[in-house]
C-alpha positions in Angstrom: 9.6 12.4 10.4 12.5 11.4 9.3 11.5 9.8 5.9 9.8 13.3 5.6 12.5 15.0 5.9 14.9 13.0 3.6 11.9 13.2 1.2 11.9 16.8 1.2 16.0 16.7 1.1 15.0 14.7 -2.4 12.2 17.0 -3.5 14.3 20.5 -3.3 17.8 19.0 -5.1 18.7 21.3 -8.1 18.3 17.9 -10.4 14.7 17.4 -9.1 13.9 20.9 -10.0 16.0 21.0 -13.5 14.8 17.4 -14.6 10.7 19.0 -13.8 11.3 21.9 -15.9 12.7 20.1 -18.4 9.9 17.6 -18.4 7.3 20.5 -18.8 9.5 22.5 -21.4 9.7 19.3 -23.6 5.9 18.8 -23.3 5.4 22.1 -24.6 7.8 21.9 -27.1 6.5 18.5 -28.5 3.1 20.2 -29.0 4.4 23.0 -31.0 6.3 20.7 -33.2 3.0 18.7 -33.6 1.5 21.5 -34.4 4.2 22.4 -36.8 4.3 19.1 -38.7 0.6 18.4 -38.7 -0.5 22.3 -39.6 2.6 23.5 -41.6 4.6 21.0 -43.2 2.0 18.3 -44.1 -0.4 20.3 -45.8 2.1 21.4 -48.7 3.5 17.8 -49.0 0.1 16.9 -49.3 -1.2 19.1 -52.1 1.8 18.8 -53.7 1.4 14.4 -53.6 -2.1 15.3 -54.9 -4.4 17.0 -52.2 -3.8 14.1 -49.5 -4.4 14.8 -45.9 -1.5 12.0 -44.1 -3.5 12.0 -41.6 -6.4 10.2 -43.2 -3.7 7.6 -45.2 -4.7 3.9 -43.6 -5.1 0.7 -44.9 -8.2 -1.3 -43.6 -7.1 -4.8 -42.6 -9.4 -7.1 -45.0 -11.7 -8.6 -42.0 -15.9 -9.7 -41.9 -17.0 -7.1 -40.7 -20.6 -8.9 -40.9 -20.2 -9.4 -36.9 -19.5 -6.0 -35.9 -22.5 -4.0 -34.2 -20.7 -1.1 -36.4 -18.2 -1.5 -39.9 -16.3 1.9 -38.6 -14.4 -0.1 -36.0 -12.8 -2.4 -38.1 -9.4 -2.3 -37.9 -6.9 0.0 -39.7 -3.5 0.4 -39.8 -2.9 4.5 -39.5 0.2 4.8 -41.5 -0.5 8.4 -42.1 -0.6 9.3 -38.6 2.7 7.0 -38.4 4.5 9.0 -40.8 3.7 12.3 -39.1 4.8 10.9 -36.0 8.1 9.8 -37.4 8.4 13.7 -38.6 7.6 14.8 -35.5 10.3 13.1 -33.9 13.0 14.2 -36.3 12.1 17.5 -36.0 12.7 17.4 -32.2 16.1 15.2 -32.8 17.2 18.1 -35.3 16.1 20.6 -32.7 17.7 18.8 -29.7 21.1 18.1 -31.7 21.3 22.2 -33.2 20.7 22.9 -29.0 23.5 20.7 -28.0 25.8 21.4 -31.2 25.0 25.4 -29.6 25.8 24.6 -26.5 29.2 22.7 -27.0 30.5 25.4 -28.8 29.6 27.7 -26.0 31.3 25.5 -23.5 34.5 24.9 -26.3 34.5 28.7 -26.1 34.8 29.0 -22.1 37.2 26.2 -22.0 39.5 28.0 -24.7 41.2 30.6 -22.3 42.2 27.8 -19.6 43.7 25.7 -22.2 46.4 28.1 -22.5 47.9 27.6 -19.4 50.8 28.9 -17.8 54.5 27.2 -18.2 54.6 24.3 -14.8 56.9 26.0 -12.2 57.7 22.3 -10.7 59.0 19.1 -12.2 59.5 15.9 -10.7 62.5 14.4 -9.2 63.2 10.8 -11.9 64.7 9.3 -8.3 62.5 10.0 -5.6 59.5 11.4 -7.8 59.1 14.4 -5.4 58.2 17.8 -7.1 61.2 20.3 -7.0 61.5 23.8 -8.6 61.8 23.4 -12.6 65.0 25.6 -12.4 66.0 23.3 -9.6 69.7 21.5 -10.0 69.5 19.1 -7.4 66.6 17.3 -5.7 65.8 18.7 -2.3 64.3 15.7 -1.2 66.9 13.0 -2.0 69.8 15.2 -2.9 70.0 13.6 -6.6 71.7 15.8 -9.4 68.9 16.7 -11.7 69.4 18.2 -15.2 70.4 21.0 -15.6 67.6 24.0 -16.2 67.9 25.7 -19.4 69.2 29.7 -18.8 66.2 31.9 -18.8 
């Protein structure tokens, strides 16, 4: 019961949750930047390198295929496929830094107003290292003549 319990403890923590829904957001959001790279941006690139479809670009590695029940399972090397893949993932790196670059600046903007903070209203003591009044004169802890506060 009580492995249950600490289980469920586990299960219901806000990073649980967040880390799920991230999980599932970026599953969806890899297929539509598949679909992206595969239906919108190779096709162009492909009739503009000559009507090429990437994803049929392979090289067949030169083997005797005189021993295989069928010559379409001889091995290729899918470099096509490769090369979308490799857009793929800069697409989704460009995405995810743009989303972070958005959110720092949102943060740098809520941080802003706290910078400006107001003047200290304590200092401490250079004898005793206790915090005293900044207009203060003389420590009230060890009784040590401080400097003197400017006039405000």
């Amino acid at each position: 019961m009580k492995m249950l319990n600490e289980f469920k403890e586990f299960a219901v923590k806000g990073n649980v949750v967040d880390l799920a829904v991230g999980v599932i957001i970026g599953g969806a959001f890899g297929k539509i930047v598949t679909s992206l790279v595969n239906d919108i941006i190779m096709p162009p690139i492909g009739a503009i390198l000559g009507k090429v479809d990437f994803r049929d670009l392979q090289w067949k590695i030169p083997v005797d295929t005189s021993n295989l029940s069928d010559p379409s399972t001889a091995p290729v090397i899918k470099y096509g496929q490769f090369i979308n893949v490799i857009l793929d993932f800069i697409i989704v790196a460009f995405c995810i830094f743009m989303l972070v670059k958005v959110l720092n600046r949102l943060r740098r903007k809520k941080e802003e107003p706290e910078a400006v903070k107001a003047e200290p209203t304590e200092k401490e003591c250079p004898y005793c290292l206790s915090q005293v009044p900044v207009k203060a004169t003389r420590c009230k802890h060890c009784t040590s003549h401080l400097e003197a506060a400017p006039n405000v």
